[in-house]
C-alpha positions as CSV (number, residue, x, y, z in Angstrom):
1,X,-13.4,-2.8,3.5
2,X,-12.9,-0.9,0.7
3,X,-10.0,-0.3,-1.3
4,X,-9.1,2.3,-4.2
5,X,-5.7,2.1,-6.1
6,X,-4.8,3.2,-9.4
7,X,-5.8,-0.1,-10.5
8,X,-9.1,-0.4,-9.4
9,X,-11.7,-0.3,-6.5
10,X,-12.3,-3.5,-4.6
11,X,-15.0,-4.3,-1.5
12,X,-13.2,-7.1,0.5
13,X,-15.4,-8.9,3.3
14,X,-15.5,-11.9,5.0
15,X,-17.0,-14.9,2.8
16,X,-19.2,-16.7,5.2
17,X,-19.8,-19.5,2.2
18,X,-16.5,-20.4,1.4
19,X,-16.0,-24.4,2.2
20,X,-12.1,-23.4,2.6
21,X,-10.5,-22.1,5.4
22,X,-11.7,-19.6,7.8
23,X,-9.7,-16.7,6.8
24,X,-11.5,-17.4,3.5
25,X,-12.1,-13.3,1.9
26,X,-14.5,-12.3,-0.9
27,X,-13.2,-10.0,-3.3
28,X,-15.9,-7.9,-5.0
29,X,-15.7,-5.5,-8.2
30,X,-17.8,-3.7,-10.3
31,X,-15.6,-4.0,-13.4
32,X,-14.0,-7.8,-14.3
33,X,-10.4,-5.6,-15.1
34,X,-9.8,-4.7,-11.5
35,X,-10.6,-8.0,-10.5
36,X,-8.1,-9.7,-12.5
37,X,-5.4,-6.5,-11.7
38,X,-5.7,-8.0,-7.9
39,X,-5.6,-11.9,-9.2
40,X,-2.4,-11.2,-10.1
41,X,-0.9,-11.3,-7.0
42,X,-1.9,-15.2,-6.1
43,X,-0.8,-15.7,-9.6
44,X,3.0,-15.2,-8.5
45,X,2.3,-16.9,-5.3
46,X,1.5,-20.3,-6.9
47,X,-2.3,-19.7,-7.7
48,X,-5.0,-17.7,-9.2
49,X,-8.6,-17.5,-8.2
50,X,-11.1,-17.4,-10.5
51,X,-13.3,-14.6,-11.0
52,X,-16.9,-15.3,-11.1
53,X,-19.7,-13.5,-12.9
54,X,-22.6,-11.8,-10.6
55,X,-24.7,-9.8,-12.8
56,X,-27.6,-9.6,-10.7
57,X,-25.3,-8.4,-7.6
58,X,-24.1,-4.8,-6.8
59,X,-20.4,-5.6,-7.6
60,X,-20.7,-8.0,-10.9
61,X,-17.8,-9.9,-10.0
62,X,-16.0,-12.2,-7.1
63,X,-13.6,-14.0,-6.1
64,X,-12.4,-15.9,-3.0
65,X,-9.0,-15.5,-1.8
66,X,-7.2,-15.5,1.4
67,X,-5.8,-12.8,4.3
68,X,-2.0,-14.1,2.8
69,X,-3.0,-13.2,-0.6
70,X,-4.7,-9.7,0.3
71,X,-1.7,-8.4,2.6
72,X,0.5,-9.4,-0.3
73,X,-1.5,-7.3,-2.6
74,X,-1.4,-4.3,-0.3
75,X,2.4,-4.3,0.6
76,X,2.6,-4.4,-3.3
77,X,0.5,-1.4,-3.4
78,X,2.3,0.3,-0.8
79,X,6.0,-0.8,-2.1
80,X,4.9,0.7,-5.8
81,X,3.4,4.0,-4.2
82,X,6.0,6.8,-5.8
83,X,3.4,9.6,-6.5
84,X,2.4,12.8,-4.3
85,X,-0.6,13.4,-6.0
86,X,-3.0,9.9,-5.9
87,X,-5.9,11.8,-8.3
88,X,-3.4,13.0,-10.8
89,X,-1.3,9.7,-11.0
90,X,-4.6,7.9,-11.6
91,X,-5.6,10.4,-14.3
92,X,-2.4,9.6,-17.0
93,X,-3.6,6.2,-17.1
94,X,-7.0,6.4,-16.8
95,X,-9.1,9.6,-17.0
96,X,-12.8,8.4,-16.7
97,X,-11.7,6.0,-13.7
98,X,-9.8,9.4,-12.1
99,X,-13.0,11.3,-13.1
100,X,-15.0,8.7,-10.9
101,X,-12.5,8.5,-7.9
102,X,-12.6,12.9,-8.2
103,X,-16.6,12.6,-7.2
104,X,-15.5,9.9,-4.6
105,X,-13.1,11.8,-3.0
106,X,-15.5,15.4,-3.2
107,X,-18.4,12.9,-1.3
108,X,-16.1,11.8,1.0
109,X,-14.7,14.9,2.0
110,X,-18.3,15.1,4.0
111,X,-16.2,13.4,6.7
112,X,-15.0,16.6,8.3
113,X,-18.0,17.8,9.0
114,X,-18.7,14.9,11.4
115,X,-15.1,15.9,13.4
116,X,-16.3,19.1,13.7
117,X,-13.5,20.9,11.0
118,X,-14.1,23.6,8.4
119,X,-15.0,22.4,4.9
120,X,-11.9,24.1,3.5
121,X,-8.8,24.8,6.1
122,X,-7.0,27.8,5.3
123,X,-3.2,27.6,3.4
124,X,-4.0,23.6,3.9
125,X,-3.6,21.0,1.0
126,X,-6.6,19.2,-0.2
């Protein structure tokens, strides 16, 4: 799964090498500040994982947390959403990371050609 916020872009799988419980999750990022954005949330629930350096992986760096901890995070995501606009909220933060997101969002607007829509519906929002 991925996941995009204002605060970062996270790849959340299931972490088949954890020696905790089974709902054990891996928490991947490419940049160590998005990583510790989402440690947050264990923080106020009594815990923080630590984030491990992968530099020879696709996301350079991890952390293991549970399915508790990542719903938390989301609801928080979705309690603090107050914007209309996601790319434009991003950008008065953080310009290069809404610059990024921008390309992400123009790739993945590919999608509508594989339900058969228009690439550009007329008097619709993009």
């Amino acid at each position: 799964m991925w996941i995009i916020t204002k605060n970062g872009f996270l790849s959340v799988v299931q972490n088949l090498d954890s020696k905790g419980p089974g709902d054990a999750l891996l928490v991947r990022g490419r940049l160590r500040r998005d990583l510790a954005h989402f440690a947050d949330v264990p923080v106020r629930l009594g815990e923080r994982p630590e984030i491990v350096e992968t530099p020879r992986a696709d996301y350079g760096f991890r952390l293991t947390t549970s399915r508790a901890v990542l719903a938390a995070y989301l609801a928080g995501q979705v309690g603090a959403l107050d914007y209309p606009n996601f790319k434009s909220e991003v950008a008065k933060d953080d310009p290069e990371r809404a610059h990024v997101y921008s390309r992400v969002w123009g790739v993945l607007r590919d999608l509508r050609r594989i339900g058969g829509r228009p690439e550009r519906l007329q008097g619709g929002r993009s």
